[in-house]
The first five atom37 places (N, CA, C, CB, O) and aatype in JSON, in Angstrom:
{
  "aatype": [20, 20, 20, 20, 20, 20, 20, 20, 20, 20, 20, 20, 20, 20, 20, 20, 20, 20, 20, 20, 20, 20, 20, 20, 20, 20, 20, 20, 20, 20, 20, 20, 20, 20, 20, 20, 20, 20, 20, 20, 20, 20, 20, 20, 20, 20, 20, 20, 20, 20, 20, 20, 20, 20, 20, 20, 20, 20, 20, 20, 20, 20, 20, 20, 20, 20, 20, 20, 20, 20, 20, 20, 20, 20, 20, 20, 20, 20, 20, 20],
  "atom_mask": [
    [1, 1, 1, 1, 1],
    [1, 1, 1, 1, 1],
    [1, 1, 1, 1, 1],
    [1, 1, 1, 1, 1],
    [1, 1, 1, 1, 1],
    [1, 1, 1, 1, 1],
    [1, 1, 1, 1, 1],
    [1, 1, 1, 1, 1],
    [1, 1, 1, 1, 1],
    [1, 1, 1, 1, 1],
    [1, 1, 1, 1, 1],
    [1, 1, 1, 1, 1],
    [1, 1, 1, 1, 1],
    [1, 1, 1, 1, 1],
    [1, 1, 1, 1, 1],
    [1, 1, 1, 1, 1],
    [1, 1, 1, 1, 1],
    [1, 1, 1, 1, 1],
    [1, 1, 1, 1, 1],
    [1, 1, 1, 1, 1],
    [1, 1, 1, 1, 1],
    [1, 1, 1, 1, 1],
    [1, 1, 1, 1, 1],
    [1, 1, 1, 1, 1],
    [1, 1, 1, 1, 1],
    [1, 1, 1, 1, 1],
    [1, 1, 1, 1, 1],
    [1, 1, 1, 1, 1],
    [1, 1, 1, 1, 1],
    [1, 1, 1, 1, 1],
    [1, 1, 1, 1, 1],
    [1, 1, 1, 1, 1],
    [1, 1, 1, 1, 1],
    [1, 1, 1, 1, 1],
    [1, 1, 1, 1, 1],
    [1, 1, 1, 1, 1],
    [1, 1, 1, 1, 1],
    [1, 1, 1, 1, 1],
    [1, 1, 1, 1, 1],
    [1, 1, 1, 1, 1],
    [1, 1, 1, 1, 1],
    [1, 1, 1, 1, 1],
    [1, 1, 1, 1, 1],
    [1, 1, 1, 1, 1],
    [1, 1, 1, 1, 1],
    [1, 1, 1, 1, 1],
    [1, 1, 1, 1, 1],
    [1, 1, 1, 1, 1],
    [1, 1, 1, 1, 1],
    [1, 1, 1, 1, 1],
    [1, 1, 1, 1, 1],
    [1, 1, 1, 1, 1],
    [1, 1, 1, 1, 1],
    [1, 1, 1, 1, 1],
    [1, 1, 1, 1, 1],
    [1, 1, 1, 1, 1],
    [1, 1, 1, 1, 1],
    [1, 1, 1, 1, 1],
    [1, 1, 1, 1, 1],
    [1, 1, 1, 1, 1],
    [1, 1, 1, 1, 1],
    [1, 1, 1, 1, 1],
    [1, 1, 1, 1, 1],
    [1, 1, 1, 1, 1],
    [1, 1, 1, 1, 1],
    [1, 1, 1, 1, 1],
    [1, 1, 1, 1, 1],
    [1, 1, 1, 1, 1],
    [1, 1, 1, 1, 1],
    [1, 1, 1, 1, 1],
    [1, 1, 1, 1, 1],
    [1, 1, 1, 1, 1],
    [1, 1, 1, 1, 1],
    [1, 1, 1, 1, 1],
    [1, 1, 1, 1, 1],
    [1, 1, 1, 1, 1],
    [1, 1, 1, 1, 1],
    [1, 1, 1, 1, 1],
    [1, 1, 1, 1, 1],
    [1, 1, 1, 1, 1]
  ],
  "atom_positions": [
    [[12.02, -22.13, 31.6], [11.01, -21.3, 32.24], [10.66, -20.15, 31.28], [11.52, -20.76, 33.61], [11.48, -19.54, 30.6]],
    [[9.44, -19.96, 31.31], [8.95, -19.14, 30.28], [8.72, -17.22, 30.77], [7.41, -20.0, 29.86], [8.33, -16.9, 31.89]],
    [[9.01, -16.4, 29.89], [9.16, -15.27, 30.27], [8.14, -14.95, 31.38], [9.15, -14.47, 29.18], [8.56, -14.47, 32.43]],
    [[6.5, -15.24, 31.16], [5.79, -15.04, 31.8], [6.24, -15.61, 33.44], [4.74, -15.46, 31.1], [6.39, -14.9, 34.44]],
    [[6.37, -16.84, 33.36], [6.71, -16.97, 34.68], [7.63, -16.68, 35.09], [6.66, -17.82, 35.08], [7.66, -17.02, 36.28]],
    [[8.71, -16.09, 34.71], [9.96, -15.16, 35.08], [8.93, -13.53, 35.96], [11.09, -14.64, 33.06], [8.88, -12.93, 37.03]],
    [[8.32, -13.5, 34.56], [7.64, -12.33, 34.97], [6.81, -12.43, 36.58], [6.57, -12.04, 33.73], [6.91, -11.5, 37.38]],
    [[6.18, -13.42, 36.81], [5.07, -13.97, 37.7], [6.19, -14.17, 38.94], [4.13, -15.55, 37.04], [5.9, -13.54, 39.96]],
    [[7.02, -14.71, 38.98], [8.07, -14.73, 40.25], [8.86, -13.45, 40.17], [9.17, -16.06, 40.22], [8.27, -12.76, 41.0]],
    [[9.63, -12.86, 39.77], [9.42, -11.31, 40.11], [8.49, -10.32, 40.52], [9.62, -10.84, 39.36], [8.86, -9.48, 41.34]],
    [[7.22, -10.29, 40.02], [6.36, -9.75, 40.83], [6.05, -10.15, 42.37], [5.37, -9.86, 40.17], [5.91, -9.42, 43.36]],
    [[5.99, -11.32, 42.25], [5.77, -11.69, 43.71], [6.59, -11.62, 44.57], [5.45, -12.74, 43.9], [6.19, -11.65, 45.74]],
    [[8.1, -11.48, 44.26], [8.93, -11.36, 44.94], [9.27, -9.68, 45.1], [9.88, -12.25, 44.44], [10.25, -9.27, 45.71]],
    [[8.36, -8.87, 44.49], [8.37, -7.26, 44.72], [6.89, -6.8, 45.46], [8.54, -6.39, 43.06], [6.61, -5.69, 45.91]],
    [[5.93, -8.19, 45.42], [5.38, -7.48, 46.5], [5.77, -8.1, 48.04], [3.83, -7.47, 46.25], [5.34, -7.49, 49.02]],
    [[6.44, -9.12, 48.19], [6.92, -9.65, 49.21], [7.91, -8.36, 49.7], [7.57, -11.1, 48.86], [7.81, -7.9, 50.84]],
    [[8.8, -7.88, 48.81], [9.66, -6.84, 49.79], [8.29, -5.21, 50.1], [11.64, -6.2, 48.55], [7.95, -4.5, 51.04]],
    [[8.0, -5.33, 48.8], [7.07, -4.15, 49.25], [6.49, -4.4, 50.87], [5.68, -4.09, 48.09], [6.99, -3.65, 51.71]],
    [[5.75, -5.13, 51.23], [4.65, -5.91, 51.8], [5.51, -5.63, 53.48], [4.42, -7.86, 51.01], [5.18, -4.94, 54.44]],
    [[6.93, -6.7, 53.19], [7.74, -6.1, 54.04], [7.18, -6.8, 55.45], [7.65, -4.43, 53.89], [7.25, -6.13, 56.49]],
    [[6.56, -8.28, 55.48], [6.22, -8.29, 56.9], [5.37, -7.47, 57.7], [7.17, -8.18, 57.44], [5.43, -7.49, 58.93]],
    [[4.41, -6.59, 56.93], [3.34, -5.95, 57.32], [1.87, -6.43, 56.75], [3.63, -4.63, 56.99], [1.66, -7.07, 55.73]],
    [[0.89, -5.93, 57.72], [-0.43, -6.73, 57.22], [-0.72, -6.2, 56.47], [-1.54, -6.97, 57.9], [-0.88, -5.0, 56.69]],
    [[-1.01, -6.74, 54.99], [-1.84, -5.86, 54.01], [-2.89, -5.52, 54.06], [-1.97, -6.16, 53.04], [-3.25, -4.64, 53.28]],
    [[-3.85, -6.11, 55.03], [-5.21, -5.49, 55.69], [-5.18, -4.49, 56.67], [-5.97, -6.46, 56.35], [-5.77, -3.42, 56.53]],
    [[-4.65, -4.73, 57.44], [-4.71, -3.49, 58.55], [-3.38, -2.32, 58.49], [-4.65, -4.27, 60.23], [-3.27, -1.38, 59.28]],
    [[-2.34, -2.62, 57.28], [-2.04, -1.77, 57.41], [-1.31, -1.37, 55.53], [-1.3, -1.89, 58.8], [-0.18, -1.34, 55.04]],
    [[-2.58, -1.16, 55.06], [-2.74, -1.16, 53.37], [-1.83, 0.39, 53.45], [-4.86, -1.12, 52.51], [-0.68, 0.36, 53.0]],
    [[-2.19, 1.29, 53.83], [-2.19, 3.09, 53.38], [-0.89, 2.81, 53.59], [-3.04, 4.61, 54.38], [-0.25, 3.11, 52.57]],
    [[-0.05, 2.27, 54.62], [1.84, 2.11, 54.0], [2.12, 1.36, 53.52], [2.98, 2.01, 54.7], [3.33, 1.57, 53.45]],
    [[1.87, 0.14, 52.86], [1.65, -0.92, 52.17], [1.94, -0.07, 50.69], [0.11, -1.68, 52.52], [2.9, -0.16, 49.92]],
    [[0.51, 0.91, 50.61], [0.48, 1.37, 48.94], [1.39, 2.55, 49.05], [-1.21, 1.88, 48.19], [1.84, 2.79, 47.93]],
    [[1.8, 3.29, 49.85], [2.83, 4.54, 49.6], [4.1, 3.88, 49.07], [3.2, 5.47, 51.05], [4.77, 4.22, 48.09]],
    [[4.33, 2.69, 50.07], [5.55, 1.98, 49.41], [5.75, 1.8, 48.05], [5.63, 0.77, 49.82], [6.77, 2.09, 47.41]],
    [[4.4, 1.14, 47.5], [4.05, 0.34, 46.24], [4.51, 1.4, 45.49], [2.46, -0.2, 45.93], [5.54, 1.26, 44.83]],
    [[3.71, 2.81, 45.49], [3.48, 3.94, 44.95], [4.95, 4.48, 44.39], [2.77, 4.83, 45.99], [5.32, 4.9, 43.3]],
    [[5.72, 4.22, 45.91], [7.43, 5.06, 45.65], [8.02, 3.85, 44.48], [8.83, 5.11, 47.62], [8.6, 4.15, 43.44]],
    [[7.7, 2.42, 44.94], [8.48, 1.63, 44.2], [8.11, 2.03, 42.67], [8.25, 0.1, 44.6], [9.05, 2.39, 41.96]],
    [[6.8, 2.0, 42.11], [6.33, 2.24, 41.2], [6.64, 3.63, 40.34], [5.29, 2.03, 41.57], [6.56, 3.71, 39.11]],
    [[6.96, 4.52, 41.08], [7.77, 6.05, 40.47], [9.11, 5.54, 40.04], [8.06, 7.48, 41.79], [9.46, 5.58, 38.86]],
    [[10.21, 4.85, 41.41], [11.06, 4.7, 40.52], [11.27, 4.1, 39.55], [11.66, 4.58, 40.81], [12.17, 4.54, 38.82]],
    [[10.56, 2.88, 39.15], [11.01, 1.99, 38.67], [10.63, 2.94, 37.01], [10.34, 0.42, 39.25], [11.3, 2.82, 35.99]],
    [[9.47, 3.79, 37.16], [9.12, 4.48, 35.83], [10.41, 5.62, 35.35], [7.54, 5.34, 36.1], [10.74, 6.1, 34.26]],
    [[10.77, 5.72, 36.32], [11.84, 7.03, 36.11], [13.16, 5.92, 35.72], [12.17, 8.28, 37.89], [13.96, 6.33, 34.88]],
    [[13.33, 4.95, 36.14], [14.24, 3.89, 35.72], [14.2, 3.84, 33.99], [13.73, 2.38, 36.46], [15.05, 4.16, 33.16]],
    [[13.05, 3.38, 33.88], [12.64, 2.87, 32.63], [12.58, 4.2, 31.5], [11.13, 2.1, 32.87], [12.65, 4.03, 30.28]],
    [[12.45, 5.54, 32.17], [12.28, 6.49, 31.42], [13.31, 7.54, 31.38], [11.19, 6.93, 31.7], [12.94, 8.67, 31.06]],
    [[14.64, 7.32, 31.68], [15.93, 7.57, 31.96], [15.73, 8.88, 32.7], [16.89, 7.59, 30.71], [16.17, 9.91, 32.2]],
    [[14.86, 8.91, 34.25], [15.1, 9.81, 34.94], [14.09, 11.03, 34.69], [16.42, 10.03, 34.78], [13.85, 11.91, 35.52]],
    [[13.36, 10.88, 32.96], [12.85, 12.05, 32.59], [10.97, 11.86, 33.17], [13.22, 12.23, 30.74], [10.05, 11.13, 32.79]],
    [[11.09, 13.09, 34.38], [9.48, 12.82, 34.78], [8.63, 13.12, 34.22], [9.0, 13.23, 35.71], [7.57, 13.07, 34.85]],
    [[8.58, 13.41, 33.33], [7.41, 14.24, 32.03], [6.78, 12.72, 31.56], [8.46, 15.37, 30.22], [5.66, 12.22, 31.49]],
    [[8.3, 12.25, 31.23], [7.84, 10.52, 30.24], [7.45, 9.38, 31.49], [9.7, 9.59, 29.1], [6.86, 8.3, 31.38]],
    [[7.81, 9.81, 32.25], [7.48, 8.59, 33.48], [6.33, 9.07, 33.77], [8.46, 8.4, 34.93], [5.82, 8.15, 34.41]],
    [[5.28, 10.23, 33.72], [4.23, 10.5, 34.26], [3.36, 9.83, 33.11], [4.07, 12.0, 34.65], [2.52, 8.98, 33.42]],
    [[3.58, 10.25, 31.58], [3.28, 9.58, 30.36], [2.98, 8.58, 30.54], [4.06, 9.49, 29.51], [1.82, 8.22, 30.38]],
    [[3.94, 7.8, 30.96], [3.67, 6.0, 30.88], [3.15, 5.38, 31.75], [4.75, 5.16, 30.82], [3.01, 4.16, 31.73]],
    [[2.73, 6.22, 32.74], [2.36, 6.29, 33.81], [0.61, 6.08, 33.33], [2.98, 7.65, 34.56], [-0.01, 5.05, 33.56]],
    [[0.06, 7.24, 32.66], [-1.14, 7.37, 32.31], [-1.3, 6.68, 30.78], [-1.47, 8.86, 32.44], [-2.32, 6.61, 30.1]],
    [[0.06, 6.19, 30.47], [-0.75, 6.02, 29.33], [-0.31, 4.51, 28.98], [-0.48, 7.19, 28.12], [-0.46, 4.19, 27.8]],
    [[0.04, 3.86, 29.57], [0.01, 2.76, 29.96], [0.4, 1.41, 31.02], [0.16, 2.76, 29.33], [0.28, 0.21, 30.8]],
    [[0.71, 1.87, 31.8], [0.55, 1.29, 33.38], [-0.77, 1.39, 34.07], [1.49, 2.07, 34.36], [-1.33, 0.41, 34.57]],
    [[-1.28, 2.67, 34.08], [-2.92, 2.25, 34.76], [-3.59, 1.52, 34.01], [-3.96, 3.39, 35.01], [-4.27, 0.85, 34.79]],
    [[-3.92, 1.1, 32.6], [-4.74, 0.3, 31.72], [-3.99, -1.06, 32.03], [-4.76, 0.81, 30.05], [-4.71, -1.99, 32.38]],
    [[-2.9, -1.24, 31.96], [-2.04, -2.49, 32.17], [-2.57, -3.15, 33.42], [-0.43, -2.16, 32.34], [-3.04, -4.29, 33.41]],
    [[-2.47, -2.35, 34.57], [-2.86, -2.85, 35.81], [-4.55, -3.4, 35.88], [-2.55, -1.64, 36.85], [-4.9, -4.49, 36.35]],
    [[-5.64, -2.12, 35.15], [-6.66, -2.52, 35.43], [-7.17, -3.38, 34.61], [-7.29, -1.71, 35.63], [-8.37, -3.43, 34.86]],
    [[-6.76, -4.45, 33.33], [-6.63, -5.42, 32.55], [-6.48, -6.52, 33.56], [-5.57, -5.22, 31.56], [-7.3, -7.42, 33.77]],
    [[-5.1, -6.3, 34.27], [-4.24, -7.82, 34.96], [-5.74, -7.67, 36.55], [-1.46, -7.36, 35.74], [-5.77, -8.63, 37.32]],
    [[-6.64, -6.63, 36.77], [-6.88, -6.56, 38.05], [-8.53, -7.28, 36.89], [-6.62, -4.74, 39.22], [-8.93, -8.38, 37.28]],
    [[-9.01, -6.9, 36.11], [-10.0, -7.49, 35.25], [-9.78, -9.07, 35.05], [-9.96, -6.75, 33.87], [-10.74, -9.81, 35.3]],
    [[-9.11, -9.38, 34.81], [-8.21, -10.58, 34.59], [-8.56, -11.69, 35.78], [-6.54, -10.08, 34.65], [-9.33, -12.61, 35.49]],
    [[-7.83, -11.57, 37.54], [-8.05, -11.86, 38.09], [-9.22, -12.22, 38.4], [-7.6, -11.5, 38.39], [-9.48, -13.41, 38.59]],
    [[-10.47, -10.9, 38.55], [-11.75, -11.19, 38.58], [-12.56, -12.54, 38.01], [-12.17, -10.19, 38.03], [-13.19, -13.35, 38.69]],
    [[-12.36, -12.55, 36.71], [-12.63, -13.48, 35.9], [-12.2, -14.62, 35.68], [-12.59, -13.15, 35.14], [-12.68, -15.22, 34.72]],
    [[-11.2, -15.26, 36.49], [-10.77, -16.05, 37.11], [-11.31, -16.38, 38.52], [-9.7, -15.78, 37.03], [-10.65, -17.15, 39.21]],
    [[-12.53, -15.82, 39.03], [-12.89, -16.17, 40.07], [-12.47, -15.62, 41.88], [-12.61, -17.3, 39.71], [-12.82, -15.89, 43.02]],
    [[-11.28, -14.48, 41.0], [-11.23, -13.58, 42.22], [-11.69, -12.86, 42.55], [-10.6, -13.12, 42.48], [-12.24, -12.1, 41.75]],
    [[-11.78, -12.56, 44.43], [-12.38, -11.66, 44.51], [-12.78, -10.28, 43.58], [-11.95, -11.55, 45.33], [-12.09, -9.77, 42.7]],
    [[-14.02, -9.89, 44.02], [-14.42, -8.84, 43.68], [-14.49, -7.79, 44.36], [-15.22, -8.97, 43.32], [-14.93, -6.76, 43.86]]
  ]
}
């Protein structure tokens, strides 16, 4: 199995706990606070705790990362 799809079943299996048995339509605004908390720690994980560098990587490459993989999708025929 190739990293990517290592990668591709971990994600899905972090928005499945995120998600949590709640509707992601009708009930998105705790859906994304979750996402949001998961997403701090995991930067403060990666950035040994220091929030200066987790806000960094935060802006300086996780939002471009995301809006690439969300570009990506599109162009593949997903929604818009």
């Amino acid at each position: 199995m190739t990293n990517n799809v290592k990668d591709t079943i971990r994600a899905l299996a972090a928005a499945k706990a995120i998600i949590d048995g709640r509707n992601p339509f009708t009930e998105y605004s705790s859906v994304l606070v979750t996402a949001e908390h998961a997403f701090a720690v995991v930067l403060l994980a990666c950035m040994g705790g220091d929030s200066r560098k987790a806000a960094a990587m935060l802006n300086e490459g996780l939002v471009q990362g995301i809006e690439e993989r969300l570009a990506l999708y599109a162009s593949k025929g997903g929604a818009a």
